[in-house]
C-alpha positions in Angstrom: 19.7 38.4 -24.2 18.3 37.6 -21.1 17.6 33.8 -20.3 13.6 33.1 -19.5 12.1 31.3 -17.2 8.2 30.4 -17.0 6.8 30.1 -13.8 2.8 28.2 -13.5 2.8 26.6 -10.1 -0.4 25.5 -8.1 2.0 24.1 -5.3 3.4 27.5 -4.4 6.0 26.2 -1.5 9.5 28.2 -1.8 7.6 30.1 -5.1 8.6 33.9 -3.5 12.2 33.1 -2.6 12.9 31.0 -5.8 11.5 34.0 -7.8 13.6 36.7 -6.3 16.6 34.3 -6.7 16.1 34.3 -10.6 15.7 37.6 -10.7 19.1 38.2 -8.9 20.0 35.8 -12.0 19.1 38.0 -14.3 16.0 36.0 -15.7 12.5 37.2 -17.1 9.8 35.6 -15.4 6.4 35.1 -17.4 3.7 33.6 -15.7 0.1 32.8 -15.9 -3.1 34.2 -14.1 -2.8 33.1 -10.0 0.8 32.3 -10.1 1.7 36.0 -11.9 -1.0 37.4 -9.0 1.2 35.9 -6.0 4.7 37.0 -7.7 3.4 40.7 -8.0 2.0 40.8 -4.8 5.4 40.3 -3.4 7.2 42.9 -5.7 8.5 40.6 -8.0 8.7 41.5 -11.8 6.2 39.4 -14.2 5.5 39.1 -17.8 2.5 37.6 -18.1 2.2 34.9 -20.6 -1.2 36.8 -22.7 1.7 40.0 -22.9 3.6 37.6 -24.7 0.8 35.6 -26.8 -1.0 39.1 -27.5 -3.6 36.7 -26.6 -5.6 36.5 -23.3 -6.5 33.5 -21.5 -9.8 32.3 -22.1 -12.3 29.8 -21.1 -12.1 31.0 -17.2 -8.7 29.8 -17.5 -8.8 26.6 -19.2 -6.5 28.2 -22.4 -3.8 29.9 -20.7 0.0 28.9 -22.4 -1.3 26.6 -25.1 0.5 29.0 -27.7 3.1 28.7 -30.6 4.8 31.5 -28.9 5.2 29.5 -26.0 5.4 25.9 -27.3 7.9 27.1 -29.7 10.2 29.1 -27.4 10.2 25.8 -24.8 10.2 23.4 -28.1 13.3 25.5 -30.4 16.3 23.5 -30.5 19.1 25.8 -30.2 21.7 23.6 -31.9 19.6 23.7 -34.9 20.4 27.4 -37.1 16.8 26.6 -38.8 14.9 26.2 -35.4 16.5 29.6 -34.0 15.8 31.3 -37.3 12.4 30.5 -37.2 12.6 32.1 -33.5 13.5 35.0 -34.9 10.6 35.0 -38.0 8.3 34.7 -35.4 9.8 37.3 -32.9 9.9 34.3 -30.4 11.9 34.4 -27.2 13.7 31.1 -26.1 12.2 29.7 -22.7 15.2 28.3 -21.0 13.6 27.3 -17.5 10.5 26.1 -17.2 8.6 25.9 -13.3 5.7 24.2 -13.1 3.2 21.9 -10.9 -0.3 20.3 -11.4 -3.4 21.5 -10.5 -4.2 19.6 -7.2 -6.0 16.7 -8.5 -5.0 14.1 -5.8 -6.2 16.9 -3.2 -9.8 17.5 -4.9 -10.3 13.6 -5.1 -10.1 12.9 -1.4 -12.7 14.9 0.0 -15.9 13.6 0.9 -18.6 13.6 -2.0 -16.8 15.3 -4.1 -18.8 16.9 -7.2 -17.7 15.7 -10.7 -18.1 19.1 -11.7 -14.9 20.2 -9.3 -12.8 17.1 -10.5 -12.9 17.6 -14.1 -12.0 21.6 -13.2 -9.3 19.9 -11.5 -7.8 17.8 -14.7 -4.9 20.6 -15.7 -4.1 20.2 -19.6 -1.4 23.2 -20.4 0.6 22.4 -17.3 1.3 18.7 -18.3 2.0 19.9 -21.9 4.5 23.1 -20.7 6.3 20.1 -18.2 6.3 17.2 -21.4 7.5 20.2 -24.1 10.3 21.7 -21.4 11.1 17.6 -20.5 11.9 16.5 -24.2 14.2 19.5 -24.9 16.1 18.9 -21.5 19.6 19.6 -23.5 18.2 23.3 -23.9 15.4 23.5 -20.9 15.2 23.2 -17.5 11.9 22.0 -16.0 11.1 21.6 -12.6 8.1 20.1 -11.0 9.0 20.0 -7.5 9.6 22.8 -5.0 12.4 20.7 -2.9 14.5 20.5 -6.1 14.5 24.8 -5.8 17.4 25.2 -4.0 19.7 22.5 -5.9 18.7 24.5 -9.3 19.3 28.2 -7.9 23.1 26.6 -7.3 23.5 24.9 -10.2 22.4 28.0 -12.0 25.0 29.7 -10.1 27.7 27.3 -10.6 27.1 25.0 -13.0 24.0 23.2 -14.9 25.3 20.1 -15.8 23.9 17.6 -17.9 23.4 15.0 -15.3 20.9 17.2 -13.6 19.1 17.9 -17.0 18.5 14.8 -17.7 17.4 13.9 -13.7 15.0 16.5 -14.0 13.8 15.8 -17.0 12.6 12.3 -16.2 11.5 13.4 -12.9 9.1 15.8 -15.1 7.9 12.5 -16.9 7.3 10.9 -13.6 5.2 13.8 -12.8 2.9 13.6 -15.4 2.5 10.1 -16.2 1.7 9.9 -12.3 -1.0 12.8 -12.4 -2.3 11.1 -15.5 -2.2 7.2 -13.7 -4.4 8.9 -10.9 -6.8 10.5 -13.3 -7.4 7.7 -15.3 -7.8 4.9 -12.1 -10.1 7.7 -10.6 -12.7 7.9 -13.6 -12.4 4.5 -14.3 -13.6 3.3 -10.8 -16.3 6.5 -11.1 -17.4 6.8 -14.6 -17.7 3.1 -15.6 -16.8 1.0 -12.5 -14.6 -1.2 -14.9 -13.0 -3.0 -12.4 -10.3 -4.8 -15.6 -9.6 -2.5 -18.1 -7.8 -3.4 -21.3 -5.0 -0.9 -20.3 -4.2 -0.6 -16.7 -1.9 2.0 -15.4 -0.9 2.5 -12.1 1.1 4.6 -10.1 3.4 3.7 -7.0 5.2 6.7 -4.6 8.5 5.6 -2.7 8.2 5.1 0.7 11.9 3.5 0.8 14.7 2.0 -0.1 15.5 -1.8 2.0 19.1 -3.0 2.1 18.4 -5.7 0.4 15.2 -7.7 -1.2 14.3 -11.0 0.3 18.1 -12.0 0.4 21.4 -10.2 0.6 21.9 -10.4 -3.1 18.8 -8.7 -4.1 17.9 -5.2 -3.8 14.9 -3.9 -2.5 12.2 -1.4 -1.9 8.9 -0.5 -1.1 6.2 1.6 -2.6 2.6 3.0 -1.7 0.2 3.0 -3.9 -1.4 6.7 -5.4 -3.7 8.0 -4.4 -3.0 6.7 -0.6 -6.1 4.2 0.8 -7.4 5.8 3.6 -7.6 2.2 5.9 -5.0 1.6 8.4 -2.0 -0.7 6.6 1.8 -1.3 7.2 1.6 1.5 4.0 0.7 4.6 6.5 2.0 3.0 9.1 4.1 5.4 11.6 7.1 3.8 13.1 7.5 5.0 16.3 11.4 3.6 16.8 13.9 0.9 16.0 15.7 -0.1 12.9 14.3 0.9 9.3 11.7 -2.1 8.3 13.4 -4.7 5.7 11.6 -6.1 2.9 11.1 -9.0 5.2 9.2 -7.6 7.6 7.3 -5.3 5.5 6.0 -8.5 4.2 5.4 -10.2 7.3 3.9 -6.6 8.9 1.4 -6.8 5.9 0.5 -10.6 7.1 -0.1 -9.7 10.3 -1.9 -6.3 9.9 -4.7 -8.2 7.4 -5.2 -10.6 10.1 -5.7 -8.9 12.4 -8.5 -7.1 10.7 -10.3 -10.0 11.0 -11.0 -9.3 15.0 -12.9 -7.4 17.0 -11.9 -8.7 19.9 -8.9 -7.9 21.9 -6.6 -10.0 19.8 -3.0 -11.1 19.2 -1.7 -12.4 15.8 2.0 -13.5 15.3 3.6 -14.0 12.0 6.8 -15.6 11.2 7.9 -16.0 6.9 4.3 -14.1 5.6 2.2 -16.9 7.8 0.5 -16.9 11.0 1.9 -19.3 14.1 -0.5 -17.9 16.6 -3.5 -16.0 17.0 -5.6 -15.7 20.0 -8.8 -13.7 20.9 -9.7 -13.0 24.4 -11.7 -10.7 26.9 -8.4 -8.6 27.3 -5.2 -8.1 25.1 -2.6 -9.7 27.6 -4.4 -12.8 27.9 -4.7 -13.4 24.2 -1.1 -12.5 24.0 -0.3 -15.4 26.2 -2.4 -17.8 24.4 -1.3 -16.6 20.6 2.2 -17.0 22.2 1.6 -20.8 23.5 0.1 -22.2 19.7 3.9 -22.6 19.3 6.7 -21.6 21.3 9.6 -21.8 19.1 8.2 -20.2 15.8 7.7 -16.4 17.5 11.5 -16.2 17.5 12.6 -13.2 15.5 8.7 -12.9 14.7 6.5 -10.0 14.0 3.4 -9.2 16.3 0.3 -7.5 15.9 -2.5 -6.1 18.4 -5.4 -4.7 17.5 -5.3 -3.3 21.4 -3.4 -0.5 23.1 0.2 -2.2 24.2 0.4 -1.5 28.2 2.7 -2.0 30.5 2.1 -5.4 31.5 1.8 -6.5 27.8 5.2 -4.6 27.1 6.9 -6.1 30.3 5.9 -9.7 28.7 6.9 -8.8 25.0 10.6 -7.6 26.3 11.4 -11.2 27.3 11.6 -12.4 23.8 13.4 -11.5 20.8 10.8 -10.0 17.5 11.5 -7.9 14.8 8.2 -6.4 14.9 5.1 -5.2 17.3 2.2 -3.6 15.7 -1.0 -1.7 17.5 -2.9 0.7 17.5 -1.0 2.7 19.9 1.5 2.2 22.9 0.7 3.1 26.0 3.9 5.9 27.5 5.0 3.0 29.8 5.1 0.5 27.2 7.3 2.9 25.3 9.6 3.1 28.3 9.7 -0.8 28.4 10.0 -1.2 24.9 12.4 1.7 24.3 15.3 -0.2 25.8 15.3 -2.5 23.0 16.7 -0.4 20.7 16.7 -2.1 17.3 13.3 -3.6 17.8 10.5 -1.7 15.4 7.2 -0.4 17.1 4.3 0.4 14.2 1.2 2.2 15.7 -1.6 2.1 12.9 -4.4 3.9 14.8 -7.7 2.3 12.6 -7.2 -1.8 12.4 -10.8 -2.7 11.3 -12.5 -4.4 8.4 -11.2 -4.2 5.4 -12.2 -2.2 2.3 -13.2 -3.7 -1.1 -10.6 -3.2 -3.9 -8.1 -5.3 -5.8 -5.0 -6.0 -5.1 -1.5 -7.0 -7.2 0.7 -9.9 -7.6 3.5 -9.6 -9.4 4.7 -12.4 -11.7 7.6 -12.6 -14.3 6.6 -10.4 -17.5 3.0 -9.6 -15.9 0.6 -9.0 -12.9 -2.0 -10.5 -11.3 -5.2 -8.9 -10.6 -7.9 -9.7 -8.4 -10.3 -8.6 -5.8 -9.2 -8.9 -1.9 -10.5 -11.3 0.2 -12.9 -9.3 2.3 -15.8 -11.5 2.2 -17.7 -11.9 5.6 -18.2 -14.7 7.2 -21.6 -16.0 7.7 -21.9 -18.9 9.7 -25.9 -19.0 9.0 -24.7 -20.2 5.3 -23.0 -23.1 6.4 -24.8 -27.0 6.2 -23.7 -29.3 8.8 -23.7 -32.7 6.9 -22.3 -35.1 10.0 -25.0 -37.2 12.4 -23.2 -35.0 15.3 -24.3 -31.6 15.4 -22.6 -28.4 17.1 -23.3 -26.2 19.7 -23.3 -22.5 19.7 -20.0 -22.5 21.2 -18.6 -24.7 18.6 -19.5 -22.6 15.9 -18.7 -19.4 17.7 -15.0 -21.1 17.6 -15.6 -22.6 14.3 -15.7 -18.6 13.0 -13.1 -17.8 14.8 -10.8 -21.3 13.0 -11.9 -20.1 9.4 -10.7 -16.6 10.0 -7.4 -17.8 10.7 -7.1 -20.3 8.5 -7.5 -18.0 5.3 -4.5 -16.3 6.1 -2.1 -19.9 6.5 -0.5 -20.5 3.4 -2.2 -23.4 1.1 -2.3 -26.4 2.0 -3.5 -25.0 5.2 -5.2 -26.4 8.7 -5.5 -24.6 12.1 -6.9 -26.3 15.4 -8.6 -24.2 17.9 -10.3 -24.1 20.7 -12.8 -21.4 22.2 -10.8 -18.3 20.3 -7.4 -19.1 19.9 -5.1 -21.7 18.1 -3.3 -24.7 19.8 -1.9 -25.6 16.1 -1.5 -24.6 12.7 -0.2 -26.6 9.7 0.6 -24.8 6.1 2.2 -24.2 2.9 2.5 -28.3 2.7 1.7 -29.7 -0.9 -0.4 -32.1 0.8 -3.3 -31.3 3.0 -2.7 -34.9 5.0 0.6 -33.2 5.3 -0.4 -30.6 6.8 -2.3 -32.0 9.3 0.0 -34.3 10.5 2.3 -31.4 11.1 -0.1 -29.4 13.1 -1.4 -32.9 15.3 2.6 -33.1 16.1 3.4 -29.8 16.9 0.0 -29.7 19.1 0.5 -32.9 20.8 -1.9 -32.8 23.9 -3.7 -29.8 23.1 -5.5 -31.2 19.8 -7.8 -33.4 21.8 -10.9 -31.6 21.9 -9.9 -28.6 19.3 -12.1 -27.9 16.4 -10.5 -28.0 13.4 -10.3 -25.8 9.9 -9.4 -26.3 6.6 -8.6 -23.8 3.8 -10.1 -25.8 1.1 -11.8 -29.4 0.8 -10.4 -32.7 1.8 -9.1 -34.7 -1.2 -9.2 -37.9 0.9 -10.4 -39.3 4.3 -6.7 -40.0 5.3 -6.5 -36.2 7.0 -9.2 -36.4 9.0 -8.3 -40.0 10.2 -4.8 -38.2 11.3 -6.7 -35.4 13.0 -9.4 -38.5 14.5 -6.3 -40.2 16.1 -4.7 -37.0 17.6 -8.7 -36.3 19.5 -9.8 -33.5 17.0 -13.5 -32.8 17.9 -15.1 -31.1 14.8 -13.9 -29.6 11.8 -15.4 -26.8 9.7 -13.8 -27.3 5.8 -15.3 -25.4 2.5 -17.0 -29.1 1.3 -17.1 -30.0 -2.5 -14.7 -33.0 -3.2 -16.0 -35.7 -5.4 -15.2 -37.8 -2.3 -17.3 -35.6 0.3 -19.5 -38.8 0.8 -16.2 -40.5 1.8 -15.0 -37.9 4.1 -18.3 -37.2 5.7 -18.7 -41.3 6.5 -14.9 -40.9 8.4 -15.8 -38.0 10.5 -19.0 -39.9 11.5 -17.3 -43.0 12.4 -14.6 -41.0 14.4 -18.0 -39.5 15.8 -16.1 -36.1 15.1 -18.6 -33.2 13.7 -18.3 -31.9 10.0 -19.6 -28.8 9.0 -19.4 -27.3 5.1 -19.4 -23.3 5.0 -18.8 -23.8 1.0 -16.1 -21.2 0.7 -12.8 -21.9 0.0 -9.7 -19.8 0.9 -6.7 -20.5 -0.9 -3.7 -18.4 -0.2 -0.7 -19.4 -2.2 
């Protein structure tokens, strides 16, 4: 008897030369409506699955291989004498290879304004049962859901089918459909109801690659994107453009630094070392702020990981050859740079064309047994909210670098302070379990340059004591989200430093 293979493909890369490869094998091809249309237009031999129902498809297309015939020929298990003898009742062929791939519902969702109409036409129901049917009786059927895997099963068919490749592709097949599912589900959701937590949330995650390890040696590692792909620029789409492959390390830091950055329109420098910022810098051209992001803190940019959200020239690539970083990431790289840049072999260049504001949407944090859920931080800044609660009042230009402090202080890790002045920082202090702490850090590693810098805080002050530190190192404002029970306390210190206070009344943790 000759073995049978089903073919229903929307994806139809390598379809013509697999086909005529299983007919060298000696199999039957049936297939449905387009797919049998494509195979007979290239002189391959096709049963067509209504020849075999004695049924033809209906609904334009929407019943096409939902049929005992065919269920039952994928579904038989050929150990069992009573499943093959109800085969043969029923004058049912066995299906032993089954082909198939989704209608392109990832494709359809992408395009601008999409009708509703076209995406539910989109939502394939017999392909997903064919690929779960053929996927449960791996021991008996093949199923295949992706074209690259057509030339490893035309050999194995020739040699050998073992039953490590069974079961690979069966669980690839699941993979296949609980993804296609995943993306249907998130897509109506957001559309249809705008339920941004659902009781039941599923979601689905595409390698990008494996790291050689995790966060240490010891661990393994490896990094996803998310389906279907965000269209803003992000270390996700990111295209390396040379050195070493990215660890998880940097990946993290490259993340840092990329949502920074988005904070700027100006020609802007942001360097990150361990997922936090030690120097950021706006300026009237990229080199410049380089050089000022660079002097926050000269020791921490060691092994560090850059970002631009300007064209790296030549001059800026001359400058960034002097120092050791894992990292640089722009928008592009001028051919020059590339030149510069290129003799430093294992050093990783990341060009991420569109670095503007970000997008509302959630984002994930894993936790042990669970996952947190919330939105991101894309608020704007509005400094015509803020209350200024000190008998000193700013300028213009204080507040201009007041902005510019509480952009870059959301992205310090909690506790967190940064000292400014114009558009770039002079000190930054974070990740301390006290904010006094913090502080103190940042007036040390400052020194000189705090006198006269304005000053930010992540979240309110709990106590005076940190902005008497920041008094005595010649701080001349700070901005800080208000609403401590001691406010009254900390607002009397800042006016007998004669230092300016200003509440915007949003907080911005980062833990």
């Amino acid at each position: 008897m000759k073995r049978v293979a089903l073919i229903s493909v929307s994806d139809k890369t390598g379809l013509e030369s697999l086909a005529k490869e299983l007919e060298k094998l000696g199999f039957e091809i049936l297939s449905t409506g387009g797919t049998a249309n494509f195979l007979k237009s290239r002189g391959i031999e096709v049963k067509e699955i209504s020849d075999l129902t004695g049924f033809p498809e209906i609904l334009e297309g929407r019943v096409k291989t939902l049929h005992p015939k065919v269920h039952a020929g994928i579904l038989a298990r050929r150990e069992k004498d009573e499943d093959m003898k109800t085969l043969e009742k029923f004058s049912i062929k066995p299906i032993d290879l089954v082909i198939c791939n989704l209608y392109p519902f990832e494709d359809v969702i992408k395009k601008e304004e999409v009708k509703m109409e076209e995406v539910i036409e989109n939502i394939d129901i017999g392909g997903p049962t064919l690929i779960r049917a053929a996927a449960k009786n791996f021991k008996d059927v093949l199923v295949v859901v992706n074209p690259s895997r057509y030339d490893e099963l035309i050999s194995k068919l020739k040699e050998n089918v073992d039953e490590e490749f069974r079961r690979k592709l069966a669980v690839e097949a699941f993979e296949h459909v609980a993804r296609y599912d995943a993306v249907i589900a998130n897509y109506l959701r957001k559309r249809l109801t705008g339920e941004k937590f659902p009781k039941n949330l599923t979601m689905t995650f595409e390698l990008i690659q494996k790291t050689r390890y995790g966060e240490n040696p010891h661990q393994d590692g490896a990094f996803y994107r998310t389906i279907p792909e965000i269209k803003e620029g992000c270390i996700a789409n990111s295209k390396k453009l040379q050195g070493k492959e990215l660890s998880y390390n940097n990946i993290l830091d490259a993340d840092a630094a990329v949502e920074c950055i988005k904070e700027f329109d100006e020609p802007t420098a942001v360097i990150i070392k361990h997922a936090t910022p030690c120097g950021i810098a706006s300026s009237g051209n990229i080199f410049d702020a380089w050089i000022k992001a660079y002097e926050t803190d000269t020791y921490s940019p060691f092994g560090g990981v850059v970002a631009f959200n300007r064209e790296v020239n030549r001059e800026l690539a001359e400058d960034l050859s002097k120092y050791f970083l894992e990292v640089i990431i722009a928008p592009s790289f001028s051919k020059e740079s590339l030149e510069i840049l290129g003799k430093k072999k294992k050093l990783r260049l990341l060009e991420i064309p569109s670095l503007k504001r970000r997008d509302e949407s959630i984002c994930f944090r894993s936790v042990t047994g669970g996952v947190l859920v919330q939105d991101r931080d894309v608020k704007e800044i509005n400094p015509e909210e803020w209350k200024v609660v000190t008998k000193k009042k700013p300028s213009e230009e204080d507040i201009k670098s007041m902005v510019f402090a509480v952009k870059c202080v959301k992205h310090v890790k909690s506790n967190a302070v940064v000292f400014v002045k114009d558009t770039h920082t002079v000190a930054i202090g974070g990740g301390q379990t006290a904010r006094v702490d913090a502080t103190w850090i940042a007036t040390h590693k400052g020194k000189e340059k705090i006198k006269g810098s304005i000053m930010a805080s992540d979240a309110f002050f709990p106590f005076r004591d940190a902005v008497d530190v920041a008094a005595a190192a010649g701080v001349k404002a700070i901005v800080q989200p208000g609403g401590s029970i001691r406010d009254k306390e900390v607002i009397e210190a800042a006016d007998e430093h004669g230092i300016i206070m200003v509440f915007t009344g949003q907080r911005y943790f980062k833990h």
